[in-house]
N, CA, C and O atoms as CSV, one atom per row, in Angstrom:
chain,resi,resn,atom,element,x,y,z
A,1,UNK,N,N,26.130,-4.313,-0.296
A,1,UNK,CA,C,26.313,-3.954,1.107
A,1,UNK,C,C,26.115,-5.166,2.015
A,1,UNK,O,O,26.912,-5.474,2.901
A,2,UNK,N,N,24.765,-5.965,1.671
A,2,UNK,CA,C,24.863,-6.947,2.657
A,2,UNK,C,C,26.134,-8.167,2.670
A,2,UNK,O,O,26.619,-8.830,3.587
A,3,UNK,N,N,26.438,-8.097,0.999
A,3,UNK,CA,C,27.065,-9.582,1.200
A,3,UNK,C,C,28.608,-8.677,1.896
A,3,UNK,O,O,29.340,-9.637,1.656
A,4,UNK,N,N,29.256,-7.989,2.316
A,4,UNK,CA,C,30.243,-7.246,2.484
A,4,UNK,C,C,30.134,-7.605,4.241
A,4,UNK,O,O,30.783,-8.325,4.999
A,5,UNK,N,N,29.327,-6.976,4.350
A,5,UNK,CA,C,28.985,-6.722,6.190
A,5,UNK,C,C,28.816,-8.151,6.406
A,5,UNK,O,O,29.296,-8.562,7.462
A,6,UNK,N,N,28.091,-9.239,5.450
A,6,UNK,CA,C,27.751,-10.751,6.297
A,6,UNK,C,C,29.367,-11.066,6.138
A,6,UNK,O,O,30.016,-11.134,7.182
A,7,UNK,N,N,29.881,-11.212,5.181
A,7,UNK,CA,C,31.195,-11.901,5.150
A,7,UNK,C,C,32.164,-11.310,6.177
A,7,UNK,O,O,33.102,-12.023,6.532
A,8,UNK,N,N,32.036,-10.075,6.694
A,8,UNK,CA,C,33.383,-9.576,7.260
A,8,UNK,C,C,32.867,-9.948,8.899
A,8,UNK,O,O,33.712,-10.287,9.728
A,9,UNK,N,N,31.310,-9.840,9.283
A,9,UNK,CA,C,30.702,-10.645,10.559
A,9,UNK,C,C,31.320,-12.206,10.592
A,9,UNK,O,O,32.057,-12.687,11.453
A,10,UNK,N,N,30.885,-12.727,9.602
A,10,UNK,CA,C,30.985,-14.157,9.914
A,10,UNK,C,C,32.606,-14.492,10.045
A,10,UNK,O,O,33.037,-15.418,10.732
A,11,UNK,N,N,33.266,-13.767,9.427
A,11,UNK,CA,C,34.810,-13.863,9.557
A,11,UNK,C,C,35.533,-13.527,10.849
A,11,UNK,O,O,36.515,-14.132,11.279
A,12,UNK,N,N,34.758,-12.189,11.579
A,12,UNK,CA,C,34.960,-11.775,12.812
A,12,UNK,C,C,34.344,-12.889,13.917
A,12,UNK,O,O,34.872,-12.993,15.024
A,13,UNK,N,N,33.322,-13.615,13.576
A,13,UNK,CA,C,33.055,-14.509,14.318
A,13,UNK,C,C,33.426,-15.951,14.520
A,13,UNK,O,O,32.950,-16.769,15.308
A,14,UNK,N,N,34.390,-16.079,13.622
A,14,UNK,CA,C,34.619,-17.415,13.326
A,14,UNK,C,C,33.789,-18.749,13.184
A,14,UNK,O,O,34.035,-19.892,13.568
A,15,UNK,N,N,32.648,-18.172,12.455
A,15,UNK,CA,C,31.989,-19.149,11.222
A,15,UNK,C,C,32.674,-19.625,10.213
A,15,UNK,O,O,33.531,-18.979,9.610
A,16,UNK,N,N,32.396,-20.593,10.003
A,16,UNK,CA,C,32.608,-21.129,8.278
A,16,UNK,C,C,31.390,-20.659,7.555
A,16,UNK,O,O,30.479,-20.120,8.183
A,17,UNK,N,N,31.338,-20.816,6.414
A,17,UNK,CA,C,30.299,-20.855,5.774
A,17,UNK,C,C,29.258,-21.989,5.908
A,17,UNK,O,O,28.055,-21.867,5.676
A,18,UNK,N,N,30.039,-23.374,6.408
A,18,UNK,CA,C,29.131,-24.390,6.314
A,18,UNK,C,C,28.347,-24.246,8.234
A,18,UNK,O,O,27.179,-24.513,8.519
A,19,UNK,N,N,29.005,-23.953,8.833
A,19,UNK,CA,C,28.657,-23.775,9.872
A,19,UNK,C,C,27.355,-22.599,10.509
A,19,UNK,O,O,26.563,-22.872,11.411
A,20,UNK,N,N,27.434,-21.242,9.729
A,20,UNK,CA,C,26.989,-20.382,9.613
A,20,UNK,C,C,25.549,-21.144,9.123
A,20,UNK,O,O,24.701,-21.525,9.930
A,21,UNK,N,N,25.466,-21.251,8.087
A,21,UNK,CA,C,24.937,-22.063,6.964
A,21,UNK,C,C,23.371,-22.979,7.848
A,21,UNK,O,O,22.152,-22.811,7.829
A,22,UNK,N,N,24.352,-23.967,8.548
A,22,UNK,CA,C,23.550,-24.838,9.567
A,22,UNK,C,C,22.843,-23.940,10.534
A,22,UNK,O,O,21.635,-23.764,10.381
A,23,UNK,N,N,23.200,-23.614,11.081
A,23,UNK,CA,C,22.646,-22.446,12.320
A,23,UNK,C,C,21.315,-21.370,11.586
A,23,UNK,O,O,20.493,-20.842,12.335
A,24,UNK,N,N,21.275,-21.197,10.329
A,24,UNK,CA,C,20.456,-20.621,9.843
A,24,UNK,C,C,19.385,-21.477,8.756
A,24,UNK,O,O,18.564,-20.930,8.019
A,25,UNK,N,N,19.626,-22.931,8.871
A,25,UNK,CA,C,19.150,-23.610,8.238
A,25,UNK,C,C,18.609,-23.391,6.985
A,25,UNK,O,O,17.503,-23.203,6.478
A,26,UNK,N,N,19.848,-23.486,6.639
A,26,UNK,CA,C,20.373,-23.059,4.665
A,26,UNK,C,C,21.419,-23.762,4.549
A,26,UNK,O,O,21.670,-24.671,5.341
A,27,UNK,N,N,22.106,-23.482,3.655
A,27,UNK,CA,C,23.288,-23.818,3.036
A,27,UNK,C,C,24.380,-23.341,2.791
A,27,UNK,O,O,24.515,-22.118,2.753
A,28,UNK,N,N,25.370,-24.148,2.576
A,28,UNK,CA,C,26.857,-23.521,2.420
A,28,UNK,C,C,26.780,-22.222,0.995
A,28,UNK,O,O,26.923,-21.012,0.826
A,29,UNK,N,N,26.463,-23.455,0.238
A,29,UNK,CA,C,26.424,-22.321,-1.407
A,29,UNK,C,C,25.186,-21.293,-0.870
A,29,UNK,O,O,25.402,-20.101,-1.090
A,30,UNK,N,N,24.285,-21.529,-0.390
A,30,UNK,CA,C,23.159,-20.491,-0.517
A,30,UNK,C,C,24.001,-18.947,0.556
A,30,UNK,O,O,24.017,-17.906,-0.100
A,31,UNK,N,N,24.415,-18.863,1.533
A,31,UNK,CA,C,25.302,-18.054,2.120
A,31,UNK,C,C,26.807,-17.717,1.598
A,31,UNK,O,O,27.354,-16.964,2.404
A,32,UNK,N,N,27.550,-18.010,0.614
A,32,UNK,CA,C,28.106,-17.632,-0.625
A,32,UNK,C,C,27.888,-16.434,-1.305
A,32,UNK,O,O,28.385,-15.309,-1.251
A,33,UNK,N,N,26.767,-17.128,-2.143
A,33,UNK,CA,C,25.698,-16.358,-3.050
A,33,UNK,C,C,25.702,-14.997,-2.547
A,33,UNK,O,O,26.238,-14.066,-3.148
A,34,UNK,N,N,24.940,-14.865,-1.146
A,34,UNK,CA,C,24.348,-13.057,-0.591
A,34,UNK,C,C,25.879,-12.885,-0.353
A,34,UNK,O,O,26.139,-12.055,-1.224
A,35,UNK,N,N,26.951,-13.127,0.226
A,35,UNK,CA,C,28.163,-12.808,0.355
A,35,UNK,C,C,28.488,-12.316,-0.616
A,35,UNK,O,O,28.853,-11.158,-0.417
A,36,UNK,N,N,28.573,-12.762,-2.088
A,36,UNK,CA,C,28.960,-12.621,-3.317
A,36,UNK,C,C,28.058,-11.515,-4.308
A,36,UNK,O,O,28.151,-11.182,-5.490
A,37,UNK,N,N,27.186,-11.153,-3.233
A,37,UNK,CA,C,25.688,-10.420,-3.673
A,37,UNK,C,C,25.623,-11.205,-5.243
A,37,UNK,O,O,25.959,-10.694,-6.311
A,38,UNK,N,N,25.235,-12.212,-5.081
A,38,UNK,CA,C,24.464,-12.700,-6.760
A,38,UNK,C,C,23.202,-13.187,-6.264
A,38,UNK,O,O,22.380,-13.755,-6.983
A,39,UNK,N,N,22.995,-12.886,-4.602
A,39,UNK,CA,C,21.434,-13.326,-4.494
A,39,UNK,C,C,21.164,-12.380,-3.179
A,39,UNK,O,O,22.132,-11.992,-2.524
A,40,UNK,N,N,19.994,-12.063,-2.855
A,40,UNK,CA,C,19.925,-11.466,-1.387
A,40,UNK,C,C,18.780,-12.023,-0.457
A,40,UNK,O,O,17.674,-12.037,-0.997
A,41,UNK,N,N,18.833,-12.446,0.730
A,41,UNK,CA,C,18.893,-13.049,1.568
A,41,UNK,C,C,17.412,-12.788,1.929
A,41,UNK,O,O,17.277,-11.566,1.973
A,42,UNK,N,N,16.082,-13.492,2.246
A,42,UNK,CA,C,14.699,-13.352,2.554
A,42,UNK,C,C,14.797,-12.550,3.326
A,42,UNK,O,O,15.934,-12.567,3.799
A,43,UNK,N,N,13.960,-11.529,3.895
A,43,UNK,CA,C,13.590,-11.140,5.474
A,43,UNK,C,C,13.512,-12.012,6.247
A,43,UNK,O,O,13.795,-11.630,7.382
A,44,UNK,N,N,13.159,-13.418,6.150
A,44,UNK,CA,C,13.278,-14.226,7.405
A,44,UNK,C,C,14.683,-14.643,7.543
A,44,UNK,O,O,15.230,-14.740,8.642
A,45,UNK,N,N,15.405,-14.948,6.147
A,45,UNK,CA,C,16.992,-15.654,6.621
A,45,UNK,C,C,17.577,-14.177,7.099
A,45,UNK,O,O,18.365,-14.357,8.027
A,46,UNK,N,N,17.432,-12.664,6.735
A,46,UNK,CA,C,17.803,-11.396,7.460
A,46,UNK,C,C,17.794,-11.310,8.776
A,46,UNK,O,O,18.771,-10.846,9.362
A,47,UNK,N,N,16.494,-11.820,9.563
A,47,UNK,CA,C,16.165,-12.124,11.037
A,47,UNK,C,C,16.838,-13.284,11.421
A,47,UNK,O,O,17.162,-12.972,12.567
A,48,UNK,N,N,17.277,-14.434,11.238
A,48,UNK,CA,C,18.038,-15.264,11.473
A,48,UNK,C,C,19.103,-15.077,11.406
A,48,UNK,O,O,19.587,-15.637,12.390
A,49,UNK,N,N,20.269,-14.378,10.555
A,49,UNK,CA,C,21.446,-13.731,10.004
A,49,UNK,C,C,21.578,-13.013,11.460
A,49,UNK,O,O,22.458,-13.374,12.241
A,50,UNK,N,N,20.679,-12.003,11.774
A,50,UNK,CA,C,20.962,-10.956,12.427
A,50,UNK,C,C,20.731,-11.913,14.136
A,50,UNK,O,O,21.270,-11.501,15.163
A,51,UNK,N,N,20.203,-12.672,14.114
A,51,UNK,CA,C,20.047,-13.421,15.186
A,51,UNK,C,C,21.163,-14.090,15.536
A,51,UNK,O,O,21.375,-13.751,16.700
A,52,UNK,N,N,21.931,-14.787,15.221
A,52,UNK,CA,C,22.861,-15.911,15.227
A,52,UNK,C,C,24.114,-14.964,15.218
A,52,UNK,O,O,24.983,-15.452,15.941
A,53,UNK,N,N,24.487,-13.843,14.680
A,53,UNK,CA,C,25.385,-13.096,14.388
A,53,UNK,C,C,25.227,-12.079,15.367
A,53,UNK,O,O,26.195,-11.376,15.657
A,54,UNK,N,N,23.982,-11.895,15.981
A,54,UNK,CA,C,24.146,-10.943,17.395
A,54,UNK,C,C,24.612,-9.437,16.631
A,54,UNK,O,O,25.539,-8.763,17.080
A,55,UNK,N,N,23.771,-9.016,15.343
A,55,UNK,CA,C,23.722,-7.778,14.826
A,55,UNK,C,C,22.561,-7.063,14.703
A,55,UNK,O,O,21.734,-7.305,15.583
A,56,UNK,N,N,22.308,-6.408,14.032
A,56,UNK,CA,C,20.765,-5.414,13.624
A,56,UNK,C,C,20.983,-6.052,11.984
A,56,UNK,O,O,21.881,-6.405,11.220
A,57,UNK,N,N,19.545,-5.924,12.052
A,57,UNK,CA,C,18.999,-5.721,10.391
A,57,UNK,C,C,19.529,-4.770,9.662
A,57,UNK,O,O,20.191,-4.781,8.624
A,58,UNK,N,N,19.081,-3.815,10.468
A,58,UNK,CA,C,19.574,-2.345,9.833
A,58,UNK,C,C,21.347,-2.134,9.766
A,58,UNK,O,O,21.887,-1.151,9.260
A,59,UNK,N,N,22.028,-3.226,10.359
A,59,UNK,CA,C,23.451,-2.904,10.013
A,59,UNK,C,C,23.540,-3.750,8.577
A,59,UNK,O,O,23.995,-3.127,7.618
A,60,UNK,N,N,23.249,-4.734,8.435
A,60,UNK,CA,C,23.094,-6.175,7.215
A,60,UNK,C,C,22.661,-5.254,5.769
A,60,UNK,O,O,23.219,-5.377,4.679
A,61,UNK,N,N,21.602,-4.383,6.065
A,61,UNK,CA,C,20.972,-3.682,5.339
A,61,UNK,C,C,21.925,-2.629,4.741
A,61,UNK,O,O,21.904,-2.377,3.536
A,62,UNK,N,N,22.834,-1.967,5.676
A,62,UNK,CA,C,23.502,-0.900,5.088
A,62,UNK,C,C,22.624,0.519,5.578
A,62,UNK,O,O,22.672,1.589,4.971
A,63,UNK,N,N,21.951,0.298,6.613
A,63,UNK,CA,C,21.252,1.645,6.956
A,63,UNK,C,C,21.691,1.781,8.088
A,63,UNK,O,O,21.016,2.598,8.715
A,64,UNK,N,N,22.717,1.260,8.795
A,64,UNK,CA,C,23.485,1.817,9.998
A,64,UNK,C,C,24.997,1.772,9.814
A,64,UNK,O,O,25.257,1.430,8.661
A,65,UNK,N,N,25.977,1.976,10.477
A,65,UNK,CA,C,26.931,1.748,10.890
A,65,UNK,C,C,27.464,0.989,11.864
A,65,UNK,O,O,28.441,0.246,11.777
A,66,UNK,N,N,26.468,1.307,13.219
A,66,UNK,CA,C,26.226,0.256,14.204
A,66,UNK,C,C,25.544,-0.803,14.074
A,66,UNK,O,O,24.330,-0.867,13.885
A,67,UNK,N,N,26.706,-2.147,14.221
A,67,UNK,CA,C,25.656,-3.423,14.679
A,67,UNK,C,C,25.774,-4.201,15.818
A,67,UNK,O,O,25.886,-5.385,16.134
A,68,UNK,N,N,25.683,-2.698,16.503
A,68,UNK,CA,C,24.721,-3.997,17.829
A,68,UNK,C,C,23.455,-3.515,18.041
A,68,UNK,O,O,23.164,-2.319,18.070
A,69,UNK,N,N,22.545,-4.621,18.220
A,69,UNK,CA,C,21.057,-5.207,17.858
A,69,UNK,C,C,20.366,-3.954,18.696
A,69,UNK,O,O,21.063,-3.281,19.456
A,70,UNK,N,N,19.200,-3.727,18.545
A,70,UNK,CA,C,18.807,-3.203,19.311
A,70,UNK,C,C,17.936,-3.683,20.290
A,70,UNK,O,O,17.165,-4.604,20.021
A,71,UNK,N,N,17.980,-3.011,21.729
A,71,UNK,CA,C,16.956,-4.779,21.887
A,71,UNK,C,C,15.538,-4.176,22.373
A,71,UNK,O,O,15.243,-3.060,22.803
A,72,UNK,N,N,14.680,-5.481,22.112
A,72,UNK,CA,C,13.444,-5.322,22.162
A,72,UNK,C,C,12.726,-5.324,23.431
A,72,UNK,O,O,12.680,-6.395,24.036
A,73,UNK,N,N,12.178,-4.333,23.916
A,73,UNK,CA,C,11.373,-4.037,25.019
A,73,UNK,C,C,10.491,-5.354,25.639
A,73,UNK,O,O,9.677,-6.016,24.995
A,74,UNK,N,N,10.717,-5.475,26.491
A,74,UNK,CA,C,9.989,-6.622,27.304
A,74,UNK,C,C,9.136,-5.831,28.339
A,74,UNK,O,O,9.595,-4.760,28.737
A,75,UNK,N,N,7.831,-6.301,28.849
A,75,UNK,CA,C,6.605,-5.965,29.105
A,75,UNK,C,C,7.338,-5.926,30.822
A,75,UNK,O,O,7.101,-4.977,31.570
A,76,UNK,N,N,8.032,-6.846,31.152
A,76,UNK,CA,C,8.125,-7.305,32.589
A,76,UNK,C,C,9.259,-6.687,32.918
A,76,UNK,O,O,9.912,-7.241,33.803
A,77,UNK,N,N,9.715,-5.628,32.433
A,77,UNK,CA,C,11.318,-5.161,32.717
A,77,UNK,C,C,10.818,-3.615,32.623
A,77,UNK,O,O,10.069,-3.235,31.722
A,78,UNK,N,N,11.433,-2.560,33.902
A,78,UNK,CA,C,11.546,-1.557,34.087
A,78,UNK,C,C,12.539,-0.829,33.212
A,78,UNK,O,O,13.440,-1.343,32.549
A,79,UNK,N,N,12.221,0.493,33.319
A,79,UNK,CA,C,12.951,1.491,32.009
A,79,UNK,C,C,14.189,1.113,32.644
A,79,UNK,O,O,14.991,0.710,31.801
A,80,UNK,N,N,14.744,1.089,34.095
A,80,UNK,CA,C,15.814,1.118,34.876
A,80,UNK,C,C,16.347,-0.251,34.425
A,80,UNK,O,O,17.559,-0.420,34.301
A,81,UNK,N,N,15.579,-1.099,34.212
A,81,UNK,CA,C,15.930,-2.448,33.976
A,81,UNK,C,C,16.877,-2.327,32.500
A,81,UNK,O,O,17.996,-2.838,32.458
A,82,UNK,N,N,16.352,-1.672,31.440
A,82,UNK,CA,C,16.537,-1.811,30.373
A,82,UNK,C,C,17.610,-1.186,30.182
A,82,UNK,O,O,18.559,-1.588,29.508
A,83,UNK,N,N,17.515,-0.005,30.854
A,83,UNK,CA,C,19.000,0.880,30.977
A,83,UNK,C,C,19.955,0.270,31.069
A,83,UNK,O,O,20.750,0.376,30.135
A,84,UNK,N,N,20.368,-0.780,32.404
A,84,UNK,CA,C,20.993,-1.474,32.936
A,84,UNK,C,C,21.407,-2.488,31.911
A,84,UNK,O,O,22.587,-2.537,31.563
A,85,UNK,N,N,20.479,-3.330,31.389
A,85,UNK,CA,C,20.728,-3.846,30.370
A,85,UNK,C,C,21.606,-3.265,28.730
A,85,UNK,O,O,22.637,-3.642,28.172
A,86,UNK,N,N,20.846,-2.481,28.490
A,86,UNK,CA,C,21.472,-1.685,27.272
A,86,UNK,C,C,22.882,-1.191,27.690
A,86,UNK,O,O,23.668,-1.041,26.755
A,87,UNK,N,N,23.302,-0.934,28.846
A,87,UNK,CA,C,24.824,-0.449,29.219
A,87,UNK,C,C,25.554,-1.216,28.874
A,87,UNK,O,O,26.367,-1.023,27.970
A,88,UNK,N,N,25.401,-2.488,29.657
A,88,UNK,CA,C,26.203,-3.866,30.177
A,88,UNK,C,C,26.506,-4.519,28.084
A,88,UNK,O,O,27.552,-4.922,27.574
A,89,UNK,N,N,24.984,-4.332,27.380
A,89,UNK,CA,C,25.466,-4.561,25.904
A,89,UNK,C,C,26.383,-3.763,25.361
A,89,UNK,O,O,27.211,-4.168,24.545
A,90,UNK,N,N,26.304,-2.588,25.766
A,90,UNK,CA,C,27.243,-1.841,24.850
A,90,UNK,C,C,28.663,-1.992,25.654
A,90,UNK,O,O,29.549,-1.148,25.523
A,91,UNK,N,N,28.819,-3.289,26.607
A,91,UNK,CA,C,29.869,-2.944,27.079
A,91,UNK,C,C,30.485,-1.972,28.441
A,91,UNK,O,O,31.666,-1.904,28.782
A,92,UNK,N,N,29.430,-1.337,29.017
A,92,UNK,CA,C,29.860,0.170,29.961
A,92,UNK,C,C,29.461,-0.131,31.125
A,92,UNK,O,O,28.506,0.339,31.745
A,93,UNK,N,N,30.392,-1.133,31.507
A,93,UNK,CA,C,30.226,-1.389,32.883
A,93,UNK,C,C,29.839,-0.294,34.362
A,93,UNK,O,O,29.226,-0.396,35.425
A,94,UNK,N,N,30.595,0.693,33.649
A,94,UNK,CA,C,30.367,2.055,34.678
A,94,UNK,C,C,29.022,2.270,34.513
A,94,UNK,O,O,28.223,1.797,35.321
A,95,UNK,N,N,28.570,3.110,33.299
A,95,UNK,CA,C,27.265,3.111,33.218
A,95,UNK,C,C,26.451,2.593,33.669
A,95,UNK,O,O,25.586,3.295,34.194
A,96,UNK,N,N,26.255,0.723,33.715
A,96,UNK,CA,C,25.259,-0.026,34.081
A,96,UNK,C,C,25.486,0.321,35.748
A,96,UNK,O,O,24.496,0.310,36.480
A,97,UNK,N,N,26.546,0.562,36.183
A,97,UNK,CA,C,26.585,1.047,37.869
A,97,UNK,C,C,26.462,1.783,38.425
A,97,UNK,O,O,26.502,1.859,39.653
A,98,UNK,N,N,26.169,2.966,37.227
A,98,UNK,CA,C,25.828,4.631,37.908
A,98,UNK,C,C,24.096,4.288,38.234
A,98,UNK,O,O,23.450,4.482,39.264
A,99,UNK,N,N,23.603,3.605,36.676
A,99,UNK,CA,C,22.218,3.427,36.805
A,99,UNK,C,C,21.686,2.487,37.899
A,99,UNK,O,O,20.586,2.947,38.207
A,100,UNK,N,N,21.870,1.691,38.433
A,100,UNK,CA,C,21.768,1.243,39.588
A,100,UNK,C,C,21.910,1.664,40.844
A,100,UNK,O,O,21.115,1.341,41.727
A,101,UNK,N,N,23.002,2.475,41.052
A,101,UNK,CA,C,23.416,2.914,42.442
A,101,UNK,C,C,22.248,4.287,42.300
A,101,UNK,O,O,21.593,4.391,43.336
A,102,UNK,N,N,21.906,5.257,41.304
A,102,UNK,CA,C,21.368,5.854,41.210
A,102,UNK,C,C,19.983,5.713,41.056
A,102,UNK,O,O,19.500,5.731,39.923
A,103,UNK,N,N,18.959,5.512,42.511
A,103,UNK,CA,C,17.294,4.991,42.276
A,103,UNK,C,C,16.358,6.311,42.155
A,103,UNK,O,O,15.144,6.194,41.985
């Protein structure tokens, strides 16, 4: 599952492998390998993968369908804030403007 979902991300993103590779500070052959599932990828290169690729763990993993990230609650940002935010990620420009115009 993972090497399936990394290869068809990095292809949608227009990585190379060697490029990908650098950005996660690894290697060309070592990102191959989990592609090829003949190896699978640390929890830390998983958090980096999912970082650089702007996905979830849980999509890499095969326990979602959705990969966009989920994002992580910040201390200094209102629920309204986050709303706003979470719209504008998923894209829903309307949304992020109902929640705003609406205090």
């Amino acid at each position: 599952m993972i090497g399936r979902r990394l290869k068809e991300i990095r292809i949608r993103e227009h990585y190379t492998l060697e490029n990908l590779a650098h950005l996660i500070d690894s290697d060309a052959r070592r990102v191959s390998l989990w592609e090829n599932d003949k190896a699978s990828p640390s929890a830390e290169m998983l958090v980096k993968l999912a970082h650089v690729l702007n996905i979830s763990t849980d999509y890499l993993l095969g326990l979602t369908a959705d990969s966009t990230p989920s994002p992580t609650p910040r201390k200094d940002l209102t629920d309204k804030e986050w709303a706003v935010i979470s719209a504008l990620r998923q894209g829903n420009l309307l949304e992020a403007v109902r929640v705003i115009v609406n205090r």
